[in-house]
KEKE-3310 file (N, C-alpha, C; in steps of 0.2 Angstrom, whole numbers, plus 5000, padded with zeros to 4 digits):
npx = (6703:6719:6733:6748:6759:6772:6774:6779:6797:6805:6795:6783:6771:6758:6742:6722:6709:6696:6693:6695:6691:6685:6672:6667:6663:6655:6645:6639:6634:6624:6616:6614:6605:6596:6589:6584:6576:6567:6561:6559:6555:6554:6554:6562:6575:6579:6580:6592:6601:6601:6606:6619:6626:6629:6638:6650:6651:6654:6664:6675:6684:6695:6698:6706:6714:6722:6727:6733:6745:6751:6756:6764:6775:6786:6793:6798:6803:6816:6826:6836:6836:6823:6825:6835:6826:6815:6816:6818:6829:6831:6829:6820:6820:6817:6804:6797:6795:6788:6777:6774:6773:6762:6754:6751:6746:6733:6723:6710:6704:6704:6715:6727:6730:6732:6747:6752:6754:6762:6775:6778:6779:6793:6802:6801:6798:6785:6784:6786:6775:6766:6766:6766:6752:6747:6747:6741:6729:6727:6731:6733:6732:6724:6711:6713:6716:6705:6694:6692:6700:6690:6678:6683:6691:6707:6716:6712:6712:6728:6732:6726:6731:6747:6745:6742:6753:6765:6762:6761:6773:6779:6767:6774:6785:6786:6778:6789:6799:6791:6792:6808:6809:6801:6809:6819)
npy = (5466:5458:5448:5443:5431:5421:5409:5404:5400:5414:5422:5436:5438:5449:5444:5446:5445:5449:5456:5466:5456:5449:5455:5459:5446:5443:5454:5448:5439:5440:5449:5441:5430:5437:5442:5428:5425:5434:5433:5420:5413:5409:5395:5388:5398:5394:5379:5380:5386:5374:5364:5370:5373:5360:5356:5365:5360:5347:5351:5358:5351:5348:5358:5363:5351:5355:5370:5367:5355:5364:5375:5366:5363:5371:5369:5356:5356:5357:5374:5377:5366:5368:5381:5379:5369:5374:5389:5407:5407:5397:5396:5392:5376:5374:5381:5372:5360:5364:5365:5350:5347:5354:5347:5334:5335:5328:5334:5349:5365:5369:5359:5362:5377:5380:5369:5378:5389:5385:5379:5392:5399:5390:5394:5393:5403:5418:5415:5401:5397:5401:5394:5381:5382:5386:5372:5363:5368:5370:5359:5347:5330:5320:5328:5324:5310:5303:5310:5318:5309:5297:5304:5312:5310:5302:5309:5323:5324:5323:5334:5343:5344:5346:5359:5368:5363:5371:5383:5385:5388:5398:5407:5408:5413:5425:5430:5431:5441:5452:5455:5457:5467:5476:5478:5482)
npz = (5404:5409:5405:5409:5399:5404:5401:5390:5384:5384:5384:5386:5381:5380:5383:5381:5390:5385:5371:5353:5345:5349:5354:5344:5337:5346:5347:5333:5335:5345:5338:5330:5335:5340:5329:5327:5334:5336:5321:5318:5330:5346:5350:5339:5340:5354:5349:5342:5349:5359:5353:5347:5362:5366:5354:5359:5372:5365:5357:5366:5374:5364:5360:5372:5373:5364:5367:5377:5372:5363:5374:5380:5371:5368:5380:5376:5366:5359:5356:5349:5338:5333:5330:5319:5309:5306:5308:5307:5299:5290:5279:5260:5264:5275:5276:5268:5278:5286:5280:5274:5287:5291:5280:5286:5299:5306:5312:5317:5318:5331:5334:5326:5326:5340:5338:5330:5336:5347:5342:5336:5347:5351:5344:5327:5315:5309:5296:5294:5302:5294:5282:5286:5293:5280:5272:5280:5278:5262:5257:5266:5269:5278:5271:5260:5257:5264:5259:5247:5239:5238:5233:5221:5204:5202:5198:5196:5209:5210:5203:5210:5223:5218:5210:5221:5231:5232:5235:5250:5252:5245:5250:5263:5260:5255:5266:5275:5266:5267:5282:5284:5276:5285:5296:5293)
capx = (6707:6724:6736:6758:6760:6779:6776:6786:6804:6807:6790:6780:6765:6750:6734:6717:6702:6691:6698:6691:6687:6679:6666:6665:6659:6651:6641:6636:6632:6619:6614:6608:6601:6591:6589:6581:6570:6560:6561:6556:6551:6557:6554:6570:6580:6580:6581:6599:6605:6603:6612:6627:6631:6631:6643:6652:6653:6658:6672:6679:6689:6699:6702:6707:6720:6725:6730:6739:6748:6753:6758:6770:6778:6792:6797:6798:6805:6827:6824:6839:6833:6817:6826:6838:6821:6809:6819:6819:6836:6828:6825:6815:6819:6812:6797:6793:6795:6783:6772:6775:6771:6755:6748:6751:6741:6727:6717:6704:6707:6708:6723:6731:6730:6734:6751:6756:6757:6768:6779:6781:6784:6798:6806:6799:6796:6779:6784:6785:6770:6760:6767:6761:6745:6744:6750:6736:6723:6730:6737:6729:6733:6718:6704:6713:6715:6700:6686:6693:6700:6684:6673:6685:6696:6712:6720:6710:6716:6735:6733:6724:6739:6752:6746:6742:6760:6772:6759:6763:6780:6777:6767:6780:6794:6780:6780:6798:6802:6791:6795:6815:6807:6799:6813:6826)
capy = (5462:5459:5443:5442:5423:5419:5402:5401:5402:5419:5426:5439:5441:5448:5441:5450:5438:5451:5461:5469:5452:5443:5459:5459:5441:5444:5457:5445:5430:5442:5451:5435:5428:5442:5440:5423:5425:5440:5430:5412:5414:5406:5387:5389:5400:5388:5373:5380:5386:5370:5361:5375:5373:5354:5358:5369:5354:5344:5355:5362:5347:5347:5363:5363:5348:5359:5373:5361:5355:5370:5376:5363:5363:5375:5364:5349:5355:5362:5378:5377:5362:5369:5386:5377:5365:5378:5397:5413:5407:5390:5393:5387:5369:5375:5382:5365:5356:5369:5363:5345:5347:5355:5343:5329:5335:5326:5337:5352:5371:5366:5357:5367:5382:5380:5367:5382:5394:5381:5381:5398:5399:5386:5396:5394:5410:5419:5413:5394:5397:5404:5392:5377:5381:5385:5367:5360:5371:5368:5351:5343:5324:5319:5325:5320:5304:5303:5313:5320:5303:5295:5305:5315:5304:5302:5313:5328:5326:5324:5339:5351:5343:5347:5365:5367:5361:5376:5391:5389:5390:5406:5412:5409:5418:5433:5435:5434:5445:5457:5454:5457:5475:5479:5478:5490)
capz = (5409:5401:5410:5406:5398:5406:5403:5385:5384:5382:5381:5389:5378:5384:5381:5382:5389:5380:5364:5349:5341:5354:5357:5336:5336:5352:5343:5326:5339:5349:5333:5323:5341:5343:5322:5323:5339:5331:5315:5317:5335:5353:5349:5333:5344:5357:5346:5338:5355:5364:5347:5347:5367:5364:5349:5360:5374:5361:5355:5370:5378:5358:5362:5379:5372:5359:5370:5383:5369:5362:5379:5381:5364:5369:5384:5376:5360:5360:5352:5342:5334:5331:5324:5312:5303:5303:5310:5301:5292:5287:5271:5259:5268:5283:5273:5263:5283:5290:5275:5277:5294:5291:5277:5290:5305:5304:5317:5314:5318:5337:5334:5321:5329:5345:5337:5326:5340:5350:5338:5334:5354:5353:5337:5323:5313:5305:5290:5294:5305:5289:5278:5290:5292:5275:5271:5282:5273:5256:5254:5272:5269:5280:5270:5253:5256:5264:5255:5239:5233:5238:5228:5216:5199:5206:5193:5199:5217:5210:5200:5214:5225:5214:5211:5228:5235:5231:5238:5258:5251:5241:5256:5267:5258:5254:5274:5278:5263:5272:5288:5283:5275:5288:5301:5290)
cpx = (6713:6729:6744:6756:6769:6779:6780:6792:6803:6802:6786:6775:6760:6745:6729:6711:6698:6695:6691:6688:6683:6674:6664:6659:6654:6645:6636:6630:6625:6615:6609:6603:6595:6585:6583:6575:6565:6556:6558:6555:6556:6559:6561:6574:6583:6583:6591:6602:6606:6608:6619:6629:6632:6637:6648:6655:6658:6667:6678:6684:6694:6701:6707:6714:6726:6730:6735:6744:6754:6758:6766:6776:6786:6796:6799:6803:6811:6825:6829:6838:6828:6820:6830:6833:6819:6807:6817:6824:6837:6829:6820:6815:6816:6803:6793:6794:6790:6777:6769:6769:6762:6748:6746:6748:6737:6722:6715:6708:6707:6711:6727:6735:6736:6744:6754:6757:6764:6773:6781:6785:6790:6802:6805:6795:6789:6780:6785:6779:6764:6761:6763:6753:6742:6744:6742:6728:6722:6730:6732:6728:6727:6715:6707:6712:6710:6693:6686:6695:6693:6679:6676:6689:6703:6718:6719:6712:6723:6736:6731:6730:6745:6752:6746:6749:6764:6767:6760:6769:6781:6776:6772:6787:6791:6782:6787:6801:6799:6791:6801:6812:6806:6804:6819:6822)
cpy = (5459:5453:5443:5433:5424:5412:5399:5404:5410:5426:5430:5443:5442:5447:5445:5446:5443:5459:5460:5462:5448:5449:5459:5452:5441:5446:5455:5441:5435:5445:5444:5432:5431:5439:5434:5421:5430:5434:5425:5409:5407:5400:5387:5391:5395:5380:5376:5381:5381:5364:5366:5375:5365:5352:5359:5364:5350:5346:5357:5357:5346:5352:5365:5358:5352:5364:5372:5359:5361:5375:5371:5359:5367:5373:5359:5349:5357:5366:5378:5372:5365:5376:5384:5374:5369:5389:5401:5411:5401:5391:5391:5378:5370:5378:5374:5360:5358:5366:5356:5343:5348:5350:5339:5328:5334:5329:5342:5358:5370:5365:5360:5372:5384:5377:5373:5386:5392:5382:5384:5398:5396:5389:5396:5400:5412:5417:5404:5393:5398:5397:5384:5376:5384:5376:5364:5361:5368:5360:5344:5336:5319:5318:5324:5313:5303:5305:5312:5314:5297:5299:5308:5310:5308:5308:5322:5330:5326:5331:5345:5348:5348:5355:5368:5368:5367:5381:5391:5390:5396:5411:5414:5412:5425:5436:5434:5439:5451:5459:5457:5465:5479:5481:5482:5494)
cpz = (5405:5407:5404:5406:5398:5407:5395:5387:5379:5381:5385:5386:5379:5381:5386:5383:5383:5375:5361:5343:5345:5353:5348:5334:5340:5349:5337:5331:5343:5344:5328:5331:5342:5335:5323:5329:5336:5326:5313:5324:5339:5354:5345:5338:5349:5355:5344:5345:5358:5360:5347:5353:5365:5359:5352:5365:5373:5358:5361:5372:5372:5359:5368:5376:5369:5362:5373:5376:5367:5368:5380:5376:5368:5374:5382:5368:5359:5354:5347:5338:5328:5325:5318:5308:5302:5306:5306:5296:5289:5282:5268:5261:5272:5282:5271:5271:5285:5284:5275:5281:5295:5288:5281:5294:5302:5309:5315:5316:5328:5340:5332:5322:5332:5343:5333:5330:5345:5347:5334:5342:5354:5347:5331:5320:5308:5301:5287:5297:5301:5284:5279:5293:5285:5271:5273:5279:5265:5253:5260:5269:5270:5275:5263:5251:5257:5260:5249:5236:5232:5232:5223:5211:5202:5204:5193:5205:5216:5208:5205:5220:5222:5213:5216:5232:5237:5236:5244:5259:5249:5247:5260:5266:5258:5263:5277:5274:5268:5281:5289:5279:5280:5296:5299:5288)
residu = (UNK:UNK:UNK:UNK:UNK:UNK:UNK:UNK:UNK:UNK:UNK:UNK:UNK:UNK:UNK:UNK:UNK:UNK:UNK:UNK:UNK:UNK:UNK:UNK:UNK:UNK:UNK:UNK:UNK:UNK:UNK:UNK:UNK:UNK:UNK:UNK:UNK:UNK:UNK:UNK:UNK:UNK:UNK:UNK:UNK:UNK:UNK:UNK:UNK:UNK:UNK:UNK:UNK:UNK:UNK:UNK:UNK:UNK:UNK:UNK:UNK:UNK:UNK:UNK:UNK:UNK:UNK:UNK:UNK:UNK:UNK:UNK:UNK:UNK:UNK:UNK:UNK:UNK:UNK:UNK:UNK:UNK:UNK:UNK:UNK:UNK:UNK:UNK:UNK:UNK:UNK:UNK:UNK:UNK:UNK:UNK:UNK:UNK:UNK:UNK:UNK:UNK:UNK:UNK:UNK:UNK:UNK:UNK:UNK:UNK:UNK:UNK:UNK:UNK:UNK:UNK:UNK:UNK:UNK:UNK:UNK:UNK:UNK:UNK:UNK:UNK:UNK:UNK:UNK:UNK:UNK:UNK:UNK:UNK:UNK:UNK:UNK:UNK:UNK:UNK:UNK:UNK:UNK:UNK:UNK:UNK:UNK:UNK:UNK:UNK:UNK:UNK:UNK:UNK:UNK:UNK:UNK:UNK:UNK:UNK:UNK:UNK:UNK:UNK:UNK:UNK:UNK:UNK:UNK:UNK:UNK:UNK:UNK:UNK:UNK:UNK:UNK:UNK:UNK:UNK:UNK:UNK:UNK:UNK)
# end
């Protein structure tokens, strides 16, 4: 089943309800299922499946924001703003915003996601797209402040910071370098 998305500016990309990574996961998710009914028998099996839809409950409406945000990113944002801070011809400014940007969200892969597809839609290029969700992996402000200085010395969180900082910069020039190869 394959659907045209004509809801971003300029975009007509088709999405596949069912692709070769949904049927792949599909595949694991039935495979261990099956897995741990043989294995540890009907009561288990049940006990994890009625905890994993509950999960799944739990997650879906984060999701669903996520989406809808993301969806209305490209209306809401003037794309030539978005391509002068964080374009292809950004630069490393536009790289180290995308980066920013990423350590900043304070939301899960849900949020992230979904916010980095918006704004690729809205202009933003693979390489601010890679560099900002490397940011949020990387650097992720949240769980710094929150975890790592709680139980790490502070000196350790400054230092896996500081190494940390440049790499969604490095990545992101890595994918525009090949990006700009692969187009000559």
């Amino acid at each position: 089943m394959q659907d045209k998305d004509t809801s971003a500016p300029g975009g007509s990309m088709p999405h596949k309800l069912i692709d070769g990574s949904f049927l792949f996961i599909l595949a694991i998710a039935v495979v261990s299922g099956i897995a741990v009914y043989l294995l540890k028998g009907p009561e288990t099996f049940w006990a994890i499946f009625r905890r994993d839809a509950g999960f799944a409950v739990f997650l879906l409406p984060k999701i669903l924001a996520g989406v809808l945000i993301a969806s209305a990113l490209p209306f809401l944002l003037p794309r030539e703003r978005v391509l002068r801070l964080v374009g292809p011809e950004s630069g490393v400014r536009g790289l180290a915003i995308a980066t920013a940007a990423g350590a900043i969200f304070p939301g899960g892969p849900s949020v992230t996601y979904p916010l980095t597809i918006g704004l690729m839609a809205a202009g933003a290029d693979l390489g601010a797209g890679v560099a900002l969700v490397s940011g949020w992996v990387l650097v992720g402000l949240n769980r710094t402040l929150i975890w790592e200085l709680s139980f790490l010395p502070p000196e350790f969180v400054a230092l896996r910071v500081a190494l940390s900082l440049p790499a969604p910069i490095v990545f992101g020039l890595v994918v525009r370098h090949l990006m700009a190869k692969g187009r000559a």
